[in-house]
N, C-alpha and C positions, 0 to 999 in steps of 0.2 A: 504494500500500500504506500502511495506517494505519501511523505512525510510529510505536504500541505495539509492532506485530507485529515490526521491525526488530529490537530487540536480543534477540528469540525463536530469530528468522530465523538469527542472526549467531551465536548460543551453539549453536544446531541443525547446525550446518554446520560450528564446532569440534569440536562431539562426533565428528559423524561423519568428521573428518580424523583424528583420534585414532583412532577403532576401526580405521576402513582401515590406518594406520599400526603400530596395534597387529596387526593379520589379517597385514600384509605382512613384519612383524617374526617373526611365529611359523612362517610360510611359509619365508622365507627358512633357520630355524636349521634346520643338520643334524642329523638325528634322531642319537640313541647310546643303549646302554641305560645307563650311568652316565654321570654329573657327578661326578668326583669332586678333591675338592680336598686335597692332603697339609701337612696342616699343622704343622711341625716345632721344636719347642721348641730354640733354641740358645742360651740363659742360661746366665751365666758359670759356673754350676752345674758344668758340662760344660768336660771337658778337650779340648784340640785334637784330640785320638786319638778322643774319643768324638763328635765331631763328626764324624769324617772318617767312624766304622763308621755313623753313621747314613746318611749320604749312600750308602756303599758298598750297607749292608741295601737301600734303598729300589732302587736300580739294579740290584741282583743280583734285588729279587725282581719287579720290572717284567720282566724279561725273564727270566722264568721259564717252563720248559715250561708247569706248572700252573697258574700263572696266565693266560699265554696262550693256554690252554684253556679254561680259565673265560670269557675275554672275546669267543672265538670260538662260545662256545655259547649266548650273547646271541641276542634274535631279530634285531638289526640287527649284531651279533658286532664291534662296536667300543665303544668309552668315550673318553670326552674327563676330560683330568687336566692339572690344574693343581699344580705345588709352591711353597711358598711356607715361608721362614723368621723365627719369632719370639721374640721375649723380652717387653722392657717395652713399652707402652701407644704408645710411637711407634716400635717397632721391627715392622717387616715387610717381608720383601724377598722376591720373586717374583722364583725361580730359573729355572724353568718357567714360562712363560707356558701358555694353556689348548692344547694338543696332541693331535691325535685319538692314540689306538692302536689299530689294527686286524692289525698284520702284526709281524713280530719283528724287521723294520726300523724298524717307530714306534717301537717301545719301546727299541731298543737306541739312536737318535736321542735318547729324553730321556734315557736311562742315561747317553750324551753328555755330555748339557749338566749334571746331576749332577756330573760329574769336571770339567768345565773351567775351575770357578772353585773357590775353596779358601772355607770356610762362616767365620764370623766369628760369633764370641759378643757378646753384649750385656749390657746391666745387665737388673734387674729379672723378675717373670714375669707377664706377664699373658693370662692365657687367656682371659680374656672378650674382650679386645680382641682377639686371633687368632683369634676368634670371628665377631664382629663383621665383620672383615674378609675372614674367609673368604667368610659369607653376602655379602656384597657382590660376590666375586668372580662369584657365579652368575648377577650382573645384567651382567658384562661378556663372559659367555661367547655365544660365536655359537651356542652347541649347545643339544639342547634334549632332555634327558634323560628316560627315563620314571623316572632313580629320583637322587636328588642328595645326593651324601653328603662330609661331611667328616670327614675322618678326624685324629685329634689325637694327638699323642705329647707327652709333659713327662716331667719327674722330680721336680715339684712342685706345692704348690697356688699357686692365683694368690694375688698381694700385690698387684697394685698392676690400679688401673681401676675396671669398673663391679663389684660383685659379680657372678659366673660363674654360678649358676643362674638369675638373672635373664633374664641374657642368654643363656643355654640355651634357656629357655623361650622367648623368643623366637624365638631362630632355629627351632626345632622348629614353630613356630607358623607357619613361612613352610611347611612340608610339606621340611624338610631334615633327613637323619637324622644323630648323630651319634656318632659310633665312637670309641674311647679307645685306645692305646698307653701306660699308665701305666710311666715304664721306675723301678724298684725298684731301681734300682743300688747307689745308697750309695754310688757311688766319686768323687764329682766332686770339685770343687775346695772345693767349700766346702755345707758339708749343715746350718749350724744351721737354715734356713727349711725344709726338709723336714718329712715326715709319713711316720708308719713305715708307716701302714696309706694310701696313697697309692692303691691299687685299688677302696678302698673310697669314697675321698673323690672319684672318678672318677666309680664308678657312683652317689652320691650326687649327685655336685655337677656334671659336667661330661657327660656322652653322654644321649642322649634320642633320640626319635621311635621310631616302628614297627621294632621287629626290633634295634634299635642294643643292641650289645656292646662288649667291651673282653678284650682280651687283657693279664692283667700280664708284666711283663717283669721277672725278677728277679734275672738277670743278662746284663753285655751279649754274652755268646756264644749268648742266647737270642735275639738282639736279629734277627738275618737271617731264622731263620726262623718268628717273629712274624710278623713281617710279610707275609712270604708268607700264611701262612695267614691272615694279616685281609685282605688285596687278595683271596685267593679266597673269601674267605664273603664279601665285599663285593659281587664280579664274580660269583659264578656265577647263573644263569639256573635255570629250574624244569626244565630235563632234567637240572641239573648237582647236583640238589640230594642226591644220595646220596654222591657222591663228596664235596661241602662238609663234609655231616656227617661223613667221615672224614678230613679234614682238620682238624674244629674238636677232634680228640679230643687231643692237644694241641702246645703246652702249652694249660693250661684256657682254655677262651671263656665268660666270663662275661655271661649276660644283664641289660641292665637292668632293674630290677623297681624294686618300688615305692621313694618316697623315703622313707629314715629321717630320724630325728634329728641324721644328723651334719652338725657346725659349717660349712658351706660356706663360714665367712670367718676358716676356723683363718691361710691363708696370712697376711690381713691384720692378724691380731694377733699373728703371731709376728713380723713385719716390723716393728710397731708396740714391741712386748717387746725386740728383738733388735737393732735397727738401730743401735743405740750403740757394736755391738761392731764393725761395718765397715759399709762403704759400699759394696755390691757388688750383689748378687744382685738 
């Protein structure tokens, strides 16, 4: 063989270990009709109490008749879910590792592992980077979803990282949708880095792709059954879709539409304006 044809030969036979390798990877993942990843703001924002009703919300509404319903009416009638905890740019902790639910055993299994460690606040907020991390998570999931969403709760805009519609737009880019829990509380420990219109700065700056919404949360005894109802507009399936609809009635489901004007780097210039006053958030 001509000694041209050899390094032809040699890149022709890497490709095709790759694609095999790529065929045997996609073979292998177990089908679900959601990926979905829960992504949880715990920034010193947030009092220990408010930490603890987010953990409890997300566990009470996992194992929910109606949501359970929802996941059952899938055409493969399970989902695979990941939780994971954030604040600043190096903070992320993966409470939940990726877990099928299919049965009300699965779900009361991660409701489990929710209660068995106590949540830990951190400095700073940054949503791009729980972004960013999320999307990565879908490269480590075995599963292979037809629909892949992450879902994101805060009580503020991002300060600190890449700018957050940036990296929206990316992630959206990869074909992953993504969903808001903007929570409106007002009560944490410390509020100058907030934003009063916080729902807005959501659907502006932070949820994207096909279909993606946002629930505001504007107080936290709203806070459990938000939730629910974004896990069932999230889960239900095309038989399930009349029943979603009277589930989205409320509190309100706001759709994303077009992007306005607003600052999507308010968080970083009030962090920039404000920081003099403490060292915290």
């Amino acid at each position: 063989m001509s000694t041209l044809l050899r390094p032809w030969r040699t890149l022709t036979c890497a490709a095709l270990a790759l694609t095999g390798l790529a065929l045997e990877q996609a073979i292998a993942a177990e089908p679900v009709d959601v990926e979905l990843v829960l992504a949880v703001d715990v920034s010193l924002s947030m009092s220990p109490g408010e930490l603890e009703i987010q953990r409890e919300g997300y566990a009470a509404a996992l194992t929910d008749k109606r949501v359970l319903d929802a996941i059952r009416q899938g055409m493969n009638g399970r989902i695979a879910v990941t939780y994971f905890e954030w604040a600043g740019t190096t903070t992320q902790r993966v409470v939940v590792p990726w877990t099928i639910i299919e049965t009300r055993d699965d779900a009361e299994a991660v409701a489990a592992k929710l209660s068995a460690t106590p949540p830990n606040s951190a400095r700073r907020t940054s949503i791009s980077s729980a972004l960013e991390f999320g999307s990565d998570l879908f490269a480590e999931s075995p599963f292979q979803g037809a629909k892949r969403v992450i879902d994101i709760s805060g009580d503020g805009p991002n300060n600190q990282g890449a700018p957050v519609d940036l990296v929206r737009d990316t992630v959206v880019a990869q074909g992953i949708v993504i969903n808001g829990l903007p929570l409106m509380t007002n009560s944490g420990l410390i509020s100058a880095y907030d934003v009063a219109d916080l729902d807005r700065y959501y659907n502006d700056c932070v949820i994207g792709g096909p279909g993606a919404f946002m629930i505001p949360v504007n107080g936290w005894s709203q806070f459990p059954e938000a939730v629910r109802r974004k896990l069932v507009l999230e889960l239900a399936g095309p038989a399930w879709q009349r029943q979603a609809g009277e589930v989205a009635a409320h509190p309100p489901v706001i759709l994303a539409d077009a992007r306005s004007s607003y600052d999507c780097m308010v968080g970083e210039k009030l962090w920039r304006d404000r920081s003099g006053m403490w060292d915290s958030r």
